[in-house]
Steps between C-alpha positions, in 0.01 A plus 500: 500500500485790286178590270642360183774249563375272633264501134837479290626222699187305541526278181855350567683311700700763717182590693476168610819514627388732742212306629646281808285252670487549878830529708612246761445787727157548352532818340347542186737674222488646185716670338361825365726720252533917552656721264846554682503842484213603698564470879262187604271455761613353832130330466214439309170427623616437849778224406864569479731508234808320513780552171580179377809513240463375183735222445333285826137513287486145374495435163590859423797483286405249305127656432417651091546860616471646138154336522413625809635850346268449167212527766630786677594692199085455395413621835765814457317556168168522670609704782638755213181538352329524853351853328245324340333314770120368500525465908645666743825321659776589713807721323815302507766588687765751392713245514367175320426772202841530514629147482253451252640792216848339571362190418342606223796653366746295557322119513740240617575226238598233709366311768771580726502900423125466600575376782765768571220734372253368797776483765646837405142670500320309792532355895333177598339442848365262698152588626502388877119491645436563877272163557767305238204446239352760206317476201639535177320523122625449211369583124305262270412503114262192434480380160169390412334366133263777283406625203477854305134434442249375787346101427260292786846399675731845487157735568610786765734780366794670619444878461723766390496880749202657445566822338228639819665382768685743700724358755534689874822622606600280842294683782281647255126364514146527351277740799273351747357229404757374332784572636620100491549531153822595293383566125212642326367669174381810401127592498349689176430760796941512563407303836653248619342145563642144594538278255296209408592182671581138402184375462416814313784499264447099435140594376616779260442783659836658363375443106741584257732673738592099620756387252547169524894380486463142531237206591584258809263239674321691755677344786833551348354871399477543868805410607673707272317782681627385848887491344516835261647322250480180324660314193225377177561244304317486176507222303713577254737532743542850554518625887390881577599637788268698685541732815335671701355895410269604732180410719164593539564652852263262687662334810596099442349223682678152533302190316676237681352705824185472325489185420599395865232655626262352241644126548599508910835372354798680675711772288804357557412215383339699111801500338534589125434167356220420735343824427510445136364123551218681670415755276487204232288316667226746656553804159183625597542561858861611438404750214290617777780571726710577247277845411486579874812636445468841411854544382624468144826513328544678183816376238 
């Protein structure tokens, strides 16, 4: 799938349309969309792609479309002010910019012209793997509780960019010793260093140049990190909406690996809700392993 629409699609239901469980003949599909204009690739990643028309896509004419296209149209705006970046990502296509300034300019109003708009604009294919199995991931916000000021519950912030950090180019790198690391700052000398790590950043190393956005649970706080982007609810009901800006550069390292090797229990059997119940119940040994990972998310 395409940098980008997969993103616009991710938060309705026609996305899930294109998730199929595994065959009869135990191929594993999904149904990726590509800007119709743009000649496709016979393969990606070593599986083939097969066109699959629209109207055989379960559940595809009677999907919300125009909601689907609300999404899109957010990502379109994005990808129009790509100029301003804080990271480095990959240009969009020639063509998706294109679909997207006829979208913008002419919005359908309906559900069915959206769906004329994505069928007009777009092919479908099946993804057919050589062993009949892949692995697929998909995007999630978590919505968690917080609070605009820190208490004993809500006590670890979520920070805002540093105004410091400057974020590597893909391929570009910090020299020898560092050259595992993808961010830094700016010495008073106009060197280059790497930038201060989790642990680092949790004791306040950063000062005044941390601003914090919101409060979570340090668990939850965490977690957020591991996602790039997260929903708080305060209690007067308000949600923010925070995504990801940047990170420190520092490489990540799994906690549920961490905590496998720390308990003998086997990873596959850590997941989310077990790794939260053990945080919970061992926070000093887990805020241990928590700070062992040296990479943090900035919001």
């Amino acid at each position: 799938m395409r940098r980008g629409i997969g993103y616009g699609f991710g938060q309705t239901g026609v996305l899930k349309r294109f998730l199929l469980a595994l065959s009869a003949g135990g191929i594993l599909t999904f149904g990726g969309l590509l800007p119709a204009f743009s000649a496709p690739p016979a393969e990606v990643g070593g599986a083939r792609l097969e066109p699959v028309p629209f109207e055989t896509l379960a559940g595809w004419r009677g999907d919300d479309h125009r909601a689907a296209f609300t999404t899109f149209r957010r990502s379109c705006e994005a990808i129009q002010k790509s100029g301003d970046q804080q990271r480095w990502i990959t240009p969009s296509s020639s063509a998706l910019i294109g679909i997207c300034q006829r979208g913008l300019k002419h919005p359908p109003k309906t559900r069915s012209a959206a769906r004329r708009f994505f069928e007009q604009n777009f092919a479908a294919f099946r993804i057919v793997t050589p062993k009949g199995s892949g692995f697929l991931t998909g995007y999630f916000e978590p919505e968690y509780r917080g609070r605009l000021q820190p208490d004993d519950l809500f006590s670890t912030p979520l920070l805002g960019r540093p105004a410091d950090l400057i974020t590597f180019a893909d391929g570009e790198r910090l020299p020898a010793p560092h050259t595992a690391l993808t961010a830094a700052r700016r010495t008073t000398s106009g060197a280059l260093e790497p930038y201060p790590d989790r642990a680092a950043i949790e004791d306040g190393v950063l000062g005044p140049k941390a601003q914090p956005l919101v409060y979570l649970d340090p668990i939850d706080a965490f977690l957020a990190h591991v996602q790039g982007s997260v929903r708080v609810r305060i209690d007067d009901g308000r949600i923010i909406r925070l995504a990801y800006a940047a990170r420190n550069g520092h490489p990540y390292s799994s906690l549920g690996r961490m905590v496998a090797l720390e308990t003998g229990l086997p990873p596959a059997e850590l997941n989310t809700p077990k790794l939260v119940a053990w945080l919970k119940a061992n926070p000093d040994a887990g805020r241990r392993l928590m700070r062992q990972n040296r990479s943090y998310i900035f919001f």
